[in-house]
Structures are given as structure tokens and as C-alpha cells.
N, C-alpha and C positions, 0 to 999 in steps of 0.2 A: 607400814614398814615391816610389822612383824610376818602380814600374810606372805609378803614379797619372800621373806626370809626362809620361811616355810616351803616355798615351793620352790628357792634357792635349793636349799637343802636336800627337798628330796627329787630333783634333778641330779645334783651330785651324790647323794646316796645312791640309787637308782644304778646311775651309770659306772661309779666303783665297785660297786657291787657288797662295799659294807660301811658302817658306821665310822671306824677309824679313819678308811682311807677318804670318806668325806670331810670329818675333823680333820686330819692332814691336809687337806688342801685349801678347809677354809682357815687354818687357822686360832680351832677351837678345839674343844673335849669334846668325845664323842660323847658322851652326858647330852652338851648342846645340843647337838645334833639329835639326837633321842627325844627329846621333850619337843623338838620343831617338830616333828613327824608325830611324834605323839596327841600334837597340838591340832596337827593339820588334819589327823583320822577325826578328831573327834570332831572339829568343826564340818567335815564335809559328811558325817557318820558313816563312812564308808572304808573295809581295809585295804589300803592300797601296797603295803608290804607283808610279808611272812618272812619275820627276822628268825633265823637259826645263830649257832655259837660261830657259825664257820662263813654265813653270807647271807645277802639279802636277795630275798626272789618276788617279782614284782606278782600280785593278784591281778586278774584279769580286766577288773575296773584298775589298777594299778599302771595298768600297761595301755591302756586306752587314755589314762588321765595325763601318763607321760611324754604324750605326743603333744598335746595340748599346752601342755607346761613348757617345753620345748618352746615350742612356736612363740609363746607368748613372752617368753624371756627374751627373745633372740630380734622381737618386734621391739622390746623395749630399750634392749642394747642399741639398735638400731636406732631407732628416736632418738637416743639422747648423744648418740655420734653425729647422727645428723647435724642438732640443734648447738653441738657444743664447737663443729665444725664453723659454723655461722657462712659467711659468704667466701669462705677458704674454699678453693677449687679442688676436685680429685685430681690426686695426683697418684705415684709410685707403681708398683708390678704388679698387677693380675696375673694369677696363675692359677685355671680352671682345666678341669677333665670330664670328660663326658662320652659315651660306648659311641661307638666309631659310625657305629648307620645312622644315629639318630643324630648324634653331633657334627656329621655331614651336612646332613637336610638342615637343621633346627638350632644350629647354635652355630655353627663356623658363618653362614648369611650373615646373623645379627652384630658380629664383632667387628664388621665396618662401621655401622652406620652407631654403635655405641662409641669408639675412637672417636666418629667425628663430634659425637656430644659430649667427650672427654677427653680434648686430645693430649693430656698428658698425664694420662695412665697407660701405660706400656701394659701389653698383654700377652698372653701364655697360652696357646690352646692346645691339651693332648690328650687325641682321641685313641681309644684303649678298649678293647672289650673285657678288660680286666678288671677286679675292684682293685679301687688303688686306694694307698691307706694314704687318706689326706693330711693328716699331721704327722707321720713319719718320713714323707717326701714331698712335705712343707707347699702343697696345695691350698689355695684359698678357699675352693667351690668346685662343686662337681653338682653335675646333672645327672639323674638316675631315674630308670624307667624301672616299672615293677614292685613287688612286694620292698616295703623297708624297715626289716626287722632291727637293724643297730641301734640299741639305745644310745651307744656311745657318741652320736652327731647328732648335731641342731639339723631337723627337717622343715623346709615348706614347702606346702603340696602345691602344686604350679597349674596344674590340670589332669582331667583324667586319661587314663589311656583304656582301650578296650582293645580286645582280638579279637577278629572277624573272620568270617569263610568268606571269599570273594573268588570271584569267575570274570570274563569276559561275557558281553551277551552273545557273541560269536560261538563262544563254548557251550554254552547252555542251549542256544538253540541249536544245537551240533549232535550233545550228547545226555541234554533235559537237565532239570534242576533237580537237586536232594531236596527232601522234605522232611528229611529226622538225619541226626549226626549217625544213626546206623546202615544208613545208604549210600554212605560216603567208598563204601567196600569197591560199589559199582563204579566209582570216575577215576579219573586221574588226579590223585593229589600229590602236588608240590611239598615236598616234605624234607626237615632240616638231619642231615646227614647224623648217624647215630654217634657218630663221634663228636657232633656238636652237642651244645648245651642245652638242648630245649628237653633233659632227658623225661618230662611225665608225659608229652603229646601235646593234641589240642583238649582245650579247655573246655565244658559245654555244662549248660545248667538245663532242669528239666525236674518239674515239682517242689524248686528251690533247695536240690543236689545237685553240687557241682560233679562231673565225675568228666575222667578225662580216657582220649582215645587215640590211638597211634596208627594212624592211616596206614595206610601204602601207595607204591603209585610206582609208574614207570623211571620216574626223574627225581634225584635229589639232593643235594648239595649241601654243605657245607655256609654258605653264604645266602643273608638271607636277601641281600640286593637281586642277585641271582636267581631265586626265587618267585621274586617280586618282578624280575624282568618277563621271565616263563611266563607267567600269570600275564602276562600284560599283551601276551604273545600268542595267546589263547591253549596254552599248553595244559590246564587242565586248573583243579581246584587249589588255592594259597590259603592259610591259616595267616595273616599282616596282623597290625595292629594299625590302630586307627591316625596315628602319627606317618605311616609310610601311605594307607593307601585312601585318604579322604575325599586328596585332589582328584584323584581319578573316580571316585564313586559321583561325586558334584558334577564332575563332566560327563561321565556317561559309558569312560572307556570300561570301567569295572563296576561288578554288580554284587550287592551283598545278600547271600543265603546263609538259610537256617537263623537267621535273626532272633528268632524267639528261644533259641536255644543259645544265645549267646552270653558267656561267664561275667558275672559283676566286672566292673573295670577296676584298674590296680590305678597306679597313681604315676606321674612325673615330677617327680622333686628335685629340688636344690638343695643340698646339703654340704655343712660345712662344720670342721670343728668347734667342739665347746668354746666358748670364749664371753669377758663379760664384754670387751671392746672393740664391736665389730667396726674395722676400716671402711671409711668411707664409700672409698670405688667399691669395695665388697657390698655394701648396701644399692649404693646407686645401679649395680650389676641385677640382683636381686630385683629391682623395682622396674630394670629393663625388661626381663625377665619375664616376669607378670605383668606385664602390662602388653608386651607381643602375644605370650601364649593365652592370656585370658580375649584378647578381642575374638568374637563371634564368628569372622572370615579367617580366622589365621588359619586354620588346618584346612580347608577349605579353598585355599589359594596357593598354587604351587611358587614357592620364591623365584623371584626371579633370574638367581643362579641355576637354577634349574631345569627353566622355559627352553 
């Protein structure tokens, strides 16, 4: 119980960003609060905070431990909703969000065939390329692709995601393949309009430096469906991510170069506010969740909304 408390603690510290407003929330002195974290450096011997008069800033092992802490809290909320639920059915309103291309593909499919396995959870889907602040417009879960710096949300990491160069072989034997991301000068790349958000480029590693590079190309939009459609059209080189163009590398229409220069992958999570009492549907959603994105053929097989 004490450990539990500890890493209670410095989740809520963490994410306040100071001792007070952790004591404020659980209830105690920030005293308490001090000696739980005091307790928990010396047990792991490692400093996971750098307390100043004015706020708390998380150490680098701090900040890697706090993801961990997360997950693990938000598993065990889960568990004992589960177990305290017994054979009571889910029921009441899901209300999820998730970025509008990938919750096309990847999340709007799965909310039939979850209804039929819940049918009296009513549900909410809105798809947004926005961050949306999930406890201020009373959001249950959102899906998110990419870096996830917010200590302030419970994350679980769902799958990876990578970004890739892909071609047509139509193109390639048209106009030859790249062999280093600095030859990319020579093709046509599909590239997202500069008034969209992709503002560093593509991503590329080489000696184990990532360093990134900003194409050009005759064509380039705004939209990355659009994109994705050119590429498909034999319109020249795509920078995807492995969630849009799987299906098509498994079949054969798309082909992936410079592979060996390709950036670590970032992640796809489910995230949802702090809470100790996660709802049911909210767990049971989660567990749908990871168990479509984790099978071995999912990315790999186009839904069938989309055949």
C-alpha cells in the first residue's frame, strides 16, 4: 500500500507541477506528500524530481518513469472496475476523439462491431485534427498518433507507428529509385502544403542521427488523403506513415524506399484523463482497442469499409 501511495503521489505531483497542489487534491500536507517521494527516490535510488520554491520539474529518468507510472495506475483502476462491476453490463455514453485520417481508417470501422458487443453503450465519435482538451469538453478517450509529451493524461501505447518514403513500382521503374534521402532532390515528392502542420519535413536516421529534410516536388497539398491518393497514382514519392500505407505495400500497389534510413517510430495511444475510477465502457473500449490494433494482420489488411 505504501509503494501504491508513492507512485500515487508522484503521478499527482508530477502532473501539478507542485507539492501543494498534489496535497490539495489528495487531501493531505504537502509534508505527506514530501516524504512519499522522498521515500520512493530512495527506494528506486534514482532522482526522479528537481524540486525548486516555485515548482517541480521532472529528471530525465523522472520523465521516462512517469509513463510507466501512468500505465500502471490506469491498469489497476481498470482491474478493480472491472472486478467491482461483476456481471453488470456496460452501459451509458462514450464520447471519444481521434485526428480525422487515422479515425477514418482505424477507429470509425471498429465502433460497429464494439456497439454490437455493447449494445447499450451509446457512443460519440469526433474526428478533429485538433488537440482537444479531453476534460474540459468532457471527452472520455481520444486516440493519438505521434510524440506524447502531456504528463497531464493516462497514456497506453497501442502500437507503433513509423513514416516511410513509398512509390508506386510503376514510378520507380519510370523515374529509378533513391538510395540516400539526399537524392530525393531528383523525383517528384508529394509533399504537405506549408501551411500545414508537418512544419520540420521528413524524418530520416543515418549513423543513429535523426535529421530531417524538406523535399520539393511539383505537387502539394494541404491533405494528406490527397497525398496518399497521388502516390497511389504513380505521381511521384509520399513521406505516409505505416497506419495509411501497409495495405498497399502487403499488396504490391506501393513500394517502400530508403528503409534503412528510416526514423524510430513514434507510438499510437489511447489517452484519457487522470481518474482513479475508470468506467467500464471506457476500459472495455481500451481492451477493444488493443486487441484489433495489436493482431499481427491488422495493418496489413485493408477494412472492409474501405475495399
Amino acid at each position: 500500500m505504501d509503494r501504491l501511495k508513492q507512485l500515487e503521489s508522484f503521478v499527482s505531483a508530477a502532473a501539478r507541477g507542485s507539492l501543494s497542489a498534489a496535497a490539495r487534491a489528495e487531501g493531505v500536507a504537502p509534508a505527506v506528500i514530501g516524504r512519499r517521494l522522498d521515500a520512493l527516490e530512495e527506494r528506486l535510488g534514482v532522482k526522479l524530481l528537481v524540486r525548486t520554491t516555485r515548482r517541480l520539474n521532472l529528471t530525465h529518468e523522472g520523465s521516462a518513469f512517469l509513463e510507466d507510472c501512468q500505465r500502471l495506475l490506469a491498469d489497476i483502476a481498470s482491474a478493480e472496475a472491472s472486478v467491482s462491476a461483476g456481471g453488470v453490463k456496460a452501459s451509458g455514453h462514450l464520447r471519444i476523439t481521434a485526428p480525422a485520417g487515422f479515425g477514418r481508417r482505424h477507429v470509425a470501422p471498429l465502433v460497429p462491431p464494439f456497439r454490437q458487443a455493447h449494445p447499450e453503450v451509446t457512443l460519440s465519435l469526433n474526428l478533429s485534427d485538433r488537440v482537444v482538451d479531453l476534460a474540459g469538453e468532457g471527452y472520455d478517450c481520444a486516440v493519438r498518433v505521434g510524440d506524447f509529451p502531456d504528463s497531464s493524461l493516462v497514456s497506453v501505447r497501442l502500437a507503433d507507428n513509423r513514416r516511410l518514403c513509398v512509390a508506386t513500382p510503376e514510378y520507380l521503374r519510370r523515374c529509378g529509385t533513391p538510395r540516400h534521402p539526399g537524392e530525393l532532390a531528383r523525383f517528384d515528392c508529394l509533399t504537405l502544403s506549408t501551411d500545414a502542420s508537418q512544419s520540420r519535413g521528413w524524418a530520416f536516421q543515418e549513423a543513429g542521427e535523426v535529421s530531417y529534410l524538406k523535399p520539393g516536388g511539383p505537387l502539394d497539398c494541404s491533405d494528406g488523403q490527397v497525398l496518399h491518393d497521388w502516390c497511389l497514382q504513380g505521381q511521384g514519392v509520399a513521406w505516409r506513415s505505416t497506419w495509411e500505407v501497409e495495405a498497399e505495400i502487403a499488396s504490391g500497389q506501393l513500394v517502400e524506399v530508403l528503409a534503412e534510413y528510416a526514423a524510430p517510430p513514434n507510438g499510437i495511444y489511447a489517452v484519457f484523463p487522470q481518474r482513479k475510477h475508470l468506467p467500464l465502457r471506457v476500459r472495455l473500449w481500451l481492451d477493444f482497442l488493443k486487441h484489433h490494433y495489436g493482431r499481427p494482420d491488422y495493418w496489413t489488411v485493408r477494412p472492409a469499409t474501405e475495399a
